[in-house]
ZAGU-742126 format. One line per 10 residues: number of its first residue (from 1); their letters; for each residue x, y, z of N, C-alpha, C, O. Coordinates in steps of 0.2 Angstrom, whole numbers, plus 5000, padded with zeros to 4 digits. Layout:
BEGIN
NUM> A> X,Y,Z,X,Y,Z,X,Y,Z,X,Y,Z | ...;
! end
This chain:
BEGIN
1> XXXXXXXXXX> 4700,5449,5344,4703,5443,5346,4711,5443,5345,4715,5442,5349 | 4712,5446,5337,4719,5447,5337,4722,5452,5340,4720,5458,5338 | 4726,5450,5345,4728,5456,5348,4735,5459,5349,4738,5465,5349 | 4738,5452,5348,4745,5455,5347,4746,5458,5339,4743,5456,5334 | 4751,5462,5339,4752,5466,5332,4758,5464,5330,4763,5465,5334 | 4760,5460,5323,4766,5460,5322,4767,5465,5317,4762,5467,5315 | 4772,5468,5316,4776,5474,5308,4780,5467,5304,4784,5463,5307 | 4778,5467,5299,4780,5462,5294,4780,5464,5288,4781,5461,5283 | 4779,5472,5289,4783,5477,5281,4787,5474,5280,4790,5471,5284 | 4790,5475,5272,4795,5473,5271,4797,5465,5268,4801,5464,5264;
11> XXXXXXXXXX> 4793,5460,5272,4794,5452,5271,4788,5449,5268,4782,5450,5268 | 4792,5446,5266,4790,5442,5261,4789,5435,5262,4794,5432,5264 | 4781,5432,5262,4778,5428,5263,4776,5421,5258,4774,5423,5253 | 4777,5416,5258,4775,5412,5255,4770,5406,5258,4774,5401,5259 | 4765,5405,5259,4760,5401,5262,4756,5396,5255,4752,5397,5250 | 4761,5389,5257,4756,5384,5254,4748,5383,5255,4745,5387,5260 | 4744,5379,5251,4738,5379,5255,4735,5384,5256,4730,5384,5258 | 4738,5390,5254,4732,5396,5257,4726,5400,5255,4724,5406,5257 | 4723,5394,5249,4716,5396,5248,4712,5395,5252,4706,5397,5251 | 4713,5392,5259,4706,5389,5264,4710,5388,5271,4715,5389,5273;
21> XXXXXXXXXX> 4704,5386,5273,4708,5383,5281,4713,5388,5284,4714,5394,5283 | 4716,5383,5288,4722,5388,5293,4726,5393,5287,4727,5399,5287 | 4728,5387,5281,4732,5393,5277,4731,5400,5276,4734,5404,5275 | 4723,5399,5276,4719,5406,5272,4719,5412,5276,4718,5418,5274 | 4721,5409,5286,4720,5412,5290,4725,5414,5292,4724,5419,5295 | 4731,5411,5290,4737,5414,5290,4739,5419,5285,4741,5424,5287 | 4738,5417,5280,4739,5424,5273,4735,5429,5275,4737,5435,5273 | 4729,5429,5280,4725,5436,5282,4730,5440,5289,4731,5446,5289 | 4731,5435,5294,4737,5440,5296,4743,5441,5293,4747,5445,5296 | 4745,5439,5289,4753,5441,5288,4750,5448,5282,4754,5453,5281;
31> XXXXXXXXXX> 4747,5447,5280,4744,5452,5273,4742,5458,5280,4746,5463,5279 | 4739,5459,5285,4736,5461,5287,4742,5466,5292,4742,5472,5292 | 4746,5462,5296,4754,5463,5298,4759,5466,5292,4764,5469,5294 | 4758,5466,5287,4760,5470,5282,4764,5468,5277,4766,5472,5273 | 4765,5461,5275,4767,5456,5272,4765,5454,5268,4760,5452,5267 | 4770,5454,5262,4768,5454,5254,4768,5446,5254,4773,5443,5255 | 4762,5442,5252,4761,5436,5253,4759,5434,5247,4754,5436,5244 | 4763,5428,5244,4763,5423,5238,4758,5417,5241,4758,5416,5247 | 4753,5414,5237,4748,5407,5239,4752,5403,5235,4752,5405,5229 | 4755,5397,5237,4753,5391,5232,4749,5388,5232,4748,5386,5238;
41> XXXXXXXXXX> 4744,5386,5229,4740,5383,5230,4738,5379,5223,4741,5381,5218 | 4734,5373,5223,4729,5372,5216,4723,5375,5217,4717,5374,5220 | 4725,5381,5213,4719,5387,5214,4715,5387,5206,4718,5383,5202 | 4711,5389,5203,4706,5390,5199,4711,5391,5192,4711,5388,5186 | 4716,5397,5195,4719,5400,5190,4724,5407,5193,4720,5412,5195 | 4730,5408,5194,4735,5413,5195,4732,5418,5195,4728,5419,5190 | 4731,5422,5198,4726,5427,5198,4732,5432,5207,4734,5431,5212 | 4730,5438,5204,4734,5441,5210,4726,5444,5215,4721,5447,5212 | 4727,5443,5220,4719,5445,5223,4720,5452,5224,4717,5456,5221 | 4726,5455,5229,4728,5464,5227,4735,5463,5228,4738,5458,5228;
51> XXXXXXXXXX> 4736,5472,5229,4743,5472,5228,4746,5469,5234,4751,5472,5234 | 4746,5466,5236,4750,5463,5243,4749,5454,5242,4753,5450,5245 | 4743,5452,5239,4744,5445,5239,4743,5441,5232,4738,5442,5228 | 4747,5438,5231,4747,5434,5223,4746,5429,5224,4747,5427,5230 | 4742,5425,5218,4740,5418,5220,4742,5415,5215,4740,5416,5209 | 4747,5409,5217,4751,5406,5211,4746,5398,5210,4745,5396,5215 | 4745,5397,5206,4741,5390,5203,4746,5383,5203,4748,5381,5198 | 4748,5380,5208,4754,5376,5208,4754,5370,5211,4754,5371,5217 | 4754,5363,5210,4756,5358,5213,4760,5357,5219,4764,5352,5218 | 4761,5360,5224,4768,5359,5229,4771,5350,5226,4777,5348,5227;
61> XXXXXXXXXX> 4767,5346,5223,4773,5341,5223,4777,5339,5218,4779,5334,5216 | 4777,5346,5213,4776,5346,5206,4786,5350,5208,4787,5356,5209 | 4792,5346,5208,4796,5349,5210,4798,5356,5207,4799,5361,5210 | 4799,5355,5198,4801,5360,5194,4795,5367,5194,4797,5372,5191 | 4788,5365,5198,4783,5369,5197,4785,5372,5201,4788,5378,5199 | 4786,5371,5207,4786,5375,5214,4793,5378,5215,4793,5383,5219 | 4799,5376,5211,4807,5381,5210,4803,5387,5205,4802,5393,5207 | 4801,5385,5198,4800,5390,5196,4792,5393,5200,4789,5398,5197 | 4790,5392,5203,4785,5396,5209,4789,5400,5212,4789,5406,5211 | 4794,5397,5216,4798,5401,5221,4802,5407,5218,4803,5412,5220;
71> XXXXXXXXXX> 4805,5405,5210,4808,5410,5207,4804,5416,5204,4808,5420,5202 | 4795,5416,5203,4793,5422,5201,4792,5426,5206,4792,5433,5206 | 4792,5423,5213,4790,5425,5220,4795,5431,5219,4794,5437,5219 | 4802,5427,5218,4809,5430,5222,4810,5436,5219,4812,5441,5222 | 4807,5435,5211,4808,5440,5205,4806,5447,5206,4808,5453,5205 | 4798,5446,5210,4792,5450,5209,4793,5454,5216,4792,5460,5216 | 4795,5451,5222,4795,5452,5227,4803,5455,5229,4802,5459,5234 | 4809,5453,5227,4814,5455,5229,4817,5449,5234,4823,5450,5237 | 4814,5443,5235,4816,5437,5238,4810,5434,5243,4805,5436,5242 | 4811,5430,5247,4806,5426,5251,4809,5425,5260,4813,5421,5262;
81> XXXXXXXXXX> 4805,5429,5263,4810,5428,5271,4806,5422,5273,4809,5417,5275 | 4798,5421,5272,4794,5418,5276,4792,5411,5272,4791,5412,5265 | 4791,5405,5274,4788,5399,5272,4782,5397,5275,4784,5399,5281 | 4778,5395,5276,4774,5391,5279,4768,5386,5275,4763,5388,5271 | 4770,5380,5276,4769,5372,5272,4761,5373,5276,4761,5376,5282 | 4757,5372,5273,4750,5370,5276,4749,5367,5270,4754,5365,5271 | 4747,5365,5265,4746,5363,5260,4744,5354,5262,4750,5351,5261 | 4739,5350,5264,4736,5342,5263,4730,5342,5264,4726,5346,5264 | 4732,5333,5263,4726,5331,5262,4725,5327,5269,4729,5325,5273 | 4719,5325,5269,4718,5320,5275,4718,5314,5276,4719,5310,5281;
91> XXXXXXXXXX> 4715,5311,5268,4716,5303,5266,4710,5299,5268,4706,5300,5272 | 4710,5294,5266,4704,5291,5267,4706,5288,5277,4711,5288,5279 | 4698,5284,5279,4699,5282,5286,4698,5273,5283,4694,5269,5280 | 4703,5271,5286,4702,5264,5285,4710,5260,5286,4715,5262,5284 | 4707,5253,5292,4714,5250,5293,4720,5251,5288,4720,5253,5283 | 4725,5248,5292,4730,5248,5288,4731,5244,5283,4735,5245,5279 | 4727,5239,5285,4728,5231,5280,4723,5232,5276,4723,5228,5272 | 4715,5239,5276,4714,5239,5270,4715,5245,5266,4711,5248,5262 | 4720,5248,5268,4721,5255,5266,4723,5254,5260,4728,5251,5259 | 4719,5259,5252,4720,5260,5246,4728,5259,5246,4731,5260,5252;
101> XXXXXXXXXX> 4733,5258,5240,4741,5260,5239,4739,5264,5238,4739,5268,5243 | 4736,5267,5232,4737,5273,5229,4733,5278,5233,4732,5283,5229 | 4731,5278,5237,4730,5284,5242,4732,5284,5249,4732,5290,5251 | 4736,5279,5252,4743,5280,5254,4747,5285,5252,4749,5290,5254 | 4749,5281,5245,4754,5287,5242,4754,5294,5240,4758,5298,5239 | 4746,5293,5242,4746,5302,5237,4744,5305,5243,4743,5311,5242 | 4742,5302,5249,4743,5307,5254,4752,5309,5258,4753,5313,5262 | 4756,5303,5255,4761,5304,5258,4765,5309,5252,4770,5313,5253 | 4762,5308,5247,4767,5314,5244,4764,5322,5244,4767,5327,5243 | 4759,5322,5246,4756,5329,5246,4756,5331,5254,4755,5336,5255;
111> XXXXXXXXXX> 4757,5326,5258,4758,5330,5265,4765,5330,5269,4765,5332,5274 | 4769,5327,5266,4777,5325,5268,4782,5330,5263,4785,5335,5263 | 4780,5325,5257,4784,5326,5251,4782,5334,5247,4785,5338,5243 | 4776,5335,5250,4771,5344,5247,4775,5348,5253,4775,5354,5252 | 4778,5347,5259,4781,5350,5262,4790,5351,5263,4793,5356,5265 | 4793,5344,5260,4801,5343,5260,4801,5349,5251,4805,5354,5251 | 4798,5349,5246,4798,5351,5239,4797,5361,5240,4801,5365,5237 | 4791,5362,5246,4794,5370,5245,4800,5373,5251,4803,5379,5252 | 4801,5368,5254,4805,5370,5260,4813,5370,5255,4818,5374,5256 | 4813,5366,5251,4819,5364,5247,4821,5369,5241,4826,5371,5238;
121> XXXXXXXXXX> 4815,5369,5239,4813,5379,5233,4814,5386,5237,4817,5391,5234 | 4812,5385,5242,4814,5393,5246,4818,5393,5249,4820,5399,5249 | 4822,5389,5254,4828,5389,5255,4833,5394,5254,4834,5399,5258 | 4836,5393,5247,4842,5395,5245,4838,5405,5243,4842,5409,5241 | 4833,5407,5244,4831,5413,5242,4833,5416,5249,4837,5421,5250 | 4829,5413,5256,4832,5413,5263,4838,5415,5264,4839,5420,5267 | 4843,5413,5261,4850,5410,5264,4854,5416,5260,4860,5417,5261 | 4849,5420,5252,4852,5425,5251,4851,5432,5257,4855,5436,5260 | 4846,5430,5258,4843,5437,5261,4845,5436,5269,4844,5440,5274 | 4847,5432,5269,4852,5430,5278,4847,5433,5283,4848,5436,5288;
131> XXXXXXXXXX> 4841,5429,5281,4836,5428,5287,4829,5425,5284,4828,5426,5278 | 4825,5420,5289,4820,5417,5286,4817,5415,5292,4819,5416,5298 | 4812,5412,5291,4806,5407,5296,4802,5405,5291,4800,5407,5286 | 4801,5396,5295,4799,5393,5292,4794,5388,5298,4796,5384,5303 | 4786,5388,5295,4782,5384,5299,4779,5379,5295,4775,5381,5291 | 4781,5372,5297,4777,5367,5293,4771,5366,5298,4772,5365,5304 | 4764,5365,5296,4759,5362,5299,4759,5355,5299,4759,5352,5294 | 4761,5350,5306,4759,5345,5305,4754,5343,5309,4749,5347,5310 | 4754,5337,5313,4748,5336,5317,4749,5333,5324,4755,5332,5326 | 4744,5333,5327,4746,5327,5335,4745,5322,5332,4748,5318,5335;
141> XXXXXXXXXX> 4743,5319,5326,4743,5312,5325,4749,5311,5322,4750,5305,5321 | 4756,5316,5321,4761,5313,5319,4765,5311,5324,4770,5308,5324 | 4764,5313,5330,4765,5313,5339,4761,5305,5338,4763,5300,5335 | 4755,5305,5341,4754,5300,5343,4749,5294,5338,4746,5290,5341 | 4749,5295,5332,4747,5292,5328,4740,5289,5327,4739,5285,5331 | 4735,5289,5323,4728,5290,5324,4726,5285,5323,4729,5283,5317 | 4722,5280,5326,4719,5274,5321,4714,5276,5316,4710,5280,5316 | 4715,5270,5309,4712,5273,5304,4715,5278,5300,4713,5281,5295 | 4719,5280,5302,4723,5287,5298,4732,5286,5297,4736,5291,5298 | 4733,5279,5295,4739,5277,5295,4743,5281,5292,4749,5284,5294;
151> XXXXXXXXXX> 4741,5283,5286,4744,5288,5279,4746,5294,5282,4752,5297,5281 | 4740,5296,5287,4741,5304,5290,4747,5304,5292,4752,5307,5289 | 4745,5301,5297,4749,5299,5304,4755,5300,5302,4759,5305,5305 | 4757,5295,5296,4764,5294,5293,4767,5299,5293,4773,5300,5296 | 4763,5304,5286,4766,5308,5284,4767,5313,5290,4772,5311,5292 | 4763,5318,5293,4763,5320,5299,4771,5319,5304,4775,5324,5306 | 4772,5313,5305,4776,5312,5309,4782,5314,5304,4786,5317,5306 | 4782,5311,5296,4789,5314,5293,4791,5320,5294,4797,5322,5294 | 4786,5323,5294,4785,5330,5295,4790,5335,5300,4794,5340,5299 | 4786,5330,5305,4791,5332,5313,4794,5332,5311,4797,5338,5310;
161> XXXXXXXXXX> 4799,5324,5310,4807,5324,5309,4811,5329,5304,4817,5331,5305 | 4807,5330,5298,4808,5332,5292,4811,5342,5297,4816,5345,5295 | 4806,5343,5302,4808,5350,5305,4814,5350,5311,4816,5355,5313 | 4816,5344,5312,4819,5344,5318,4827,5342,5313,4832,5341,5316 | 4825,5341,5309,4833,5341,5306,4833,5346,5302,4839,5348,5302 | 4830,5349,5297,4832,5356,5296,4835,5362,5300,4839,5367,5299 | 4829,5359,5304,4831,5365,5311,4838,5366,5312,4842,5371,5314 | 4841,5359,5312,4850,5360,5314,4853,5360,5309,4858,5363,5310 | 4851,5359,5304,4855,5360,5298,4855,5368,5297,4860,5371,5296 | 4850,5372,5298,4850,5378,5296,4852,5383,5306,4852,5389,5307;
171> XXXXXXXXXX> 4853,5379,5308,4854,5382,5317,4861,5387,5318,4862,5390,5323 | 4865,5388,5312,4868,5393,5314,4867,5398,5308,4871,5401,5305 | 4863,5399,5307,4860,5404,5303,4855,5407,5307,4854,5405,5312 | 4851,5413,5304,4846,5415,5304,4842,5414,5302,4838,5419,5301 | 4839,5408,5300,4835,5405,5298,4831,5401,5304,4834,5398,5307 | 4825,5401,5306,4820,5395,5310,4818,5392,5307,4816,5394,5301 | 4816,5387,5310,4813,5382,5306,4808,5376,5313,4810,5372,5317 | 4802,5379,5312,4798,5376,5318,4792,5373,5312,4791,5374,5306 | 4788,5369,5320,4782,5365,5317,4778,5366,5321,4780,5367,5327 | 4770,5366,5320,4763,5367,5325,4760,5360,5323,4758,5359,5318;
181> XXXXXXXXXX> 4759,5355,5329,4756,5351,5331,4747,5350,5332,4745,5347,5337 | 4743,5354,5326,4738,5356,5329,4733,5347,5331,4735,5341,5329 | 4727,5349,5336,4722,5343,5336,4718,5345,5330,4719,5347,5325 | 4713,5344,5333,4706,5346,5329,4704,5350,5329,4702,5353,5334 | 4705,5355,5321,4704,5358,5319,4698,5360,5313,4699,5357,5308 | 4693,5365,5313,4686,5366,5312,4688,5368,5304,4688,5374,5302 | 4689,5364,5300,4694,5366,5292,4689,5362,5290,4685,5359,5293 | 4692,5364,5282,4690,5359,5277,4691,5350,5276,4688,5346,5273 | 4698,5349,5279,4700,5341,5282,4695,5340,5288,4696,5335,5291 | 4692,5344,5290,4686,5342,5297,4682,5338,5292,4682,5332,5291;
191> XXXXXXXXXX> 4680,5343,5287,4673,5341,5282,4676,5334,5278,4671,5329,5277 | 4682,5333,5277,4682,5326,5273,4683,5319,5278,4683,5313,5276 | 4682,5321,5284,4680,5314,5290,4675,5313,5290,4671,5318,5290 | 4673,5306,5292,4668,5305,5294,4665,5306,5301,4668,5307,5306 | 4657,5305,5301,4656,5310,5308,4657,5304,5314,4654,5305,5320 | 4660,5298,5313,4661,5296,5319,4668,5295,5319,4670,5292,5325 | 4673,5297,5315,4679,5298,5315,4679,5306,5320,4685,5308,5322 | 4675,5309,5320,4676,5316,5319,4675,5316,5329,4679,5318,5333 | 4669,5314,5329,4669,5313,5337,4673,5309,5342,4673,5309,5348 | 4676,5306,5337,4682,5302,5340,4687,5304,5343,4689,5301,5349;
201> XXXXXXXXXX> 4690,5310,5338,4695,5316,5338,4692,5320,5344,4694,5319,5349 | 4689,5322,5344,4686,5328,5347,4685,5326,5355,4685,5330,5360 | 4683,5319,5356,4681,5315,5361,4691,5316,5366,4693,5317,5371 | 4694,5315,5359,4700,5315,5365,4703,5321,5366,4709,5321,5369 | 4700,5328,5365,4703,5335,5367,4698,5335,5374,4692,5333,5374 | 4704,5338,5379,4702,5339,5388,4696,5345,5386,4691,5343,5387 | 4698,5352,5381,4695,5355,5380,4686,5355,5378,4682,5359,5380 | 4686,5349,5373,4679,5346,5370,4677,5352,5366,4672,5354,5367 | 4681,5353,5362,4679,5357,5356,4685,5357,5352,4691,5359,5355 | 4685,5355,5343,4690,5357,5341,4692,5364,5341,4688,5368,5343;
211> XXXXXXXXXX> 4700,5366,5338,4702,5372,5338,4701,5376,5331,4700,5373,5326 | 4700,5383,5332,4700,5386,5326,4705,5387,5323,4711,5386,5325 | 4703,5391,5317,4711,5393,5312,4713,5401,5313,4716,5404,5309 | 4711,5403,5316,4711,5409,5321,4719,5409,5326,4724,5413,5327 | 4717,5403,5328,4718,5401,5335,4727,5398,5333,4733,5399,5336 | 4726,5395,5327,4734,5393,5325,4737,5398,5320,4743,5397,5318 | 4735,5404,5319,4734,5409,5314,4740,5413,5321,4745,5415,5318 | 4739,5413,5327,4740,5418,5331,4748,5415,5332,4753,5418,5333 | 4748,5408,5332,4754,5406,5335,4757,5404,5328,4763,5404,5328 | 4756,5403,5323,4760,5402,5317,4763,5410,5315,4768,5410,5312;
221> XXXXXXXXXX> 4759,5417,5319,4763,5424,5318,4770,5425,5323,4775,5428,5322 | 4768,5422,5327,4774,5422,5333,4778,5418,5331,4784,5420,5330 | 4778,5414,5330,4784,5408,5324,4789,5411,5318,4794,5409,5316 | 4783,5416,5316,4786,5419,5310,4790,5425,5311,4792,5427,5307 | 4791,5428,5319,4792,5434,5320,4800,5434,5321,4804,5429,5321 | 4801,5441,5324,4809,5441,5325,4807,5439,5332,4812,5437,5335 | 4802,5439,5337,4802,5437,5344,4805,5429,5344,4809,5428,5348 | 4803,5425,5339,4807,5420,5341,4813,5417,5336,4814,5412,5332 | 4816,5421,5341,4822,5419,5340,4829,5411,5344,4835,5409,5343 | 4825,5410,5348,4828,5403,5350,4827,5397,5352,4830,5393,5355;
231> XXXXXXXXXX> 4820,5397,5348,4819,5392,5345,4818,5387,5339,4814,5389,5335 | 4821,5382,5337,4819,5379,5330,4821,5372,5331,4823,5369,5335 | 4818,5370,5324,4818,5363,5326,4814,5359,5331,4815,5354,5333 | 4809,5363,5333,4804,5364,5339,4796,5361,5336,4795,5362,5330 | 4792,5357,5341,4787,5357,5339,4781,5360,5345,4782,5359,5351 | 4776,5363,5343,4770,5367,5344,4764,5365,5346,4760,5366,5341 | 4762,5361,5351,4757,5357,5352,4753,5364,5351,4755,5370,5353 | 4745,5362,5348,4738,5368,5349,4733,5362,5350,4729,5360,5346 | 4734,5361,5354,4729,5353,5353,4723,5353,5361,4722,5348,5364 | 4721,5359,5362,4718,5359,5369,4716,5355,5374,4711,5354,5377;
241> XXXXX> 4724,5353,5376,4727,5351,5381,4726,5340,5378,4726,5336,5382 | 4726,5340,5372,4727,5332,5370,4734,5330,5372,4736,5326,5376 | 4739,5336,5368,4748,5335,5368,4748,5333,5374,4746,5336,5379 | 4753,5324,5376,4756,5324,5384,4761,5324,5383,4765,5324,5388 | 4764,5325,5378,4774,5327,5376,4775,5330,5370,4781,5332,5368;
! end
């Protein structure tokens, strides 16, 4: 299935999230393309799995956790070209008027604010090494908003924005900075929906099947590569054929 081949000797990977899901699928191409890749994650316990992939035990919204995360990365590795945010939650399903505070908030800080904290830690490692890419996963529900999923939605869409002004900020450099808009994908937040939430979602892909982490795996490597180079600040519908803008 994977058929394009990237060379990514040499770079230096850091993937939030990437104990499961799309993260985990991503750490497996860029490790596999040849890329020395750091996990953030809330993992068991710091643990290097081999010599090309380290797994750091970390809070993405833990701000001081994830600077000094980015700085053993930088130390061990000789700096950090690659970013990619996958690191959330999916949040409970229920209106807005009865939606928990305290689970609002903790989806907006781990899916917004878990994303503005490593973008803000890796940055300046980027900006030595005078080239970077940077792919934040957000969703079509920060496009078009999900009922039931106001939290998501929310964060999601800060997301967007949150890449669409980096992108310029960082646009005369060599830095990108893009986002993949996935729909329904077959992960571990599948398994935390309910199954008539889940047919809901599914009900509105043209396709009628969600997507795999394969499938976003392929397009988060091309994001990552030097092929793209004129885009940033961009978003990446994978939503089989849901995206109408």
């Amino acid at each position: 299935m994977n058929s394009v081949r990237y060379d990514f000797n040499g770079k230096v990977a850091v993937v939030t999230g990437g104990e499961s899901g799309i993260g985990a699928a991503i750490v497996q191409r860029l490790h596999a393309s040849g890329a020395r890749v750091a996990i953030m994650d809330v993992a068991k316990g710091a643990a290097s799995v081999d010599d090309g992939i380290t797994v750091i035990d970390v809070d993405v919204t833990d701000v001081k956790a994830v600077e000094a995360a980015a700085g053993i990365v930088a130390d061990r590795f000789g700096g950090i070209d690659i970013l990619v945010n996958c690191a959330g939650v999916m949040g409970a399903n229920a209106p807005l008027w009865e939606y928990d505070v305290a689970e609002w908030r903790r989806v907006i800080e781990v899916d917004l604010n878990g994303t503005f904290i490593p973008c803000r830690s890796c940055i300046p490692h980027m900006l030595k090494r005078g080239w970077g890419r940077i792919v934040n996963l957000a969703s079509i529900a920060g496009k078009e908003g999900n009922a039931n999923a106001s939290a998501y939605s929310a964060a999601k869409a800060g997301v967007l924005a949150l890449t669409k002004s980096l992108g310029k900020e960082l646009a005369d450099t060599k830095i990108r900075v893009n986002a993949i808009a996935p729909a329904m994908i077959r992960t571990t937040l599948f398994e935390q929906m309910s199954e008539t939430y889940a047919k809901q979602m599914i009900a509105k892909i043209p396709m009628g099947r969600p997507g795999t982490v394969e499938e976003i795996a392929s397009l988060c490597l091309w994001l990552c590569s030097d092929d793209c180079s004129f885009s940033t600040g961009a978003v990446f519908d994978a939503s089989g054929g849901r995206a109408v803008y």
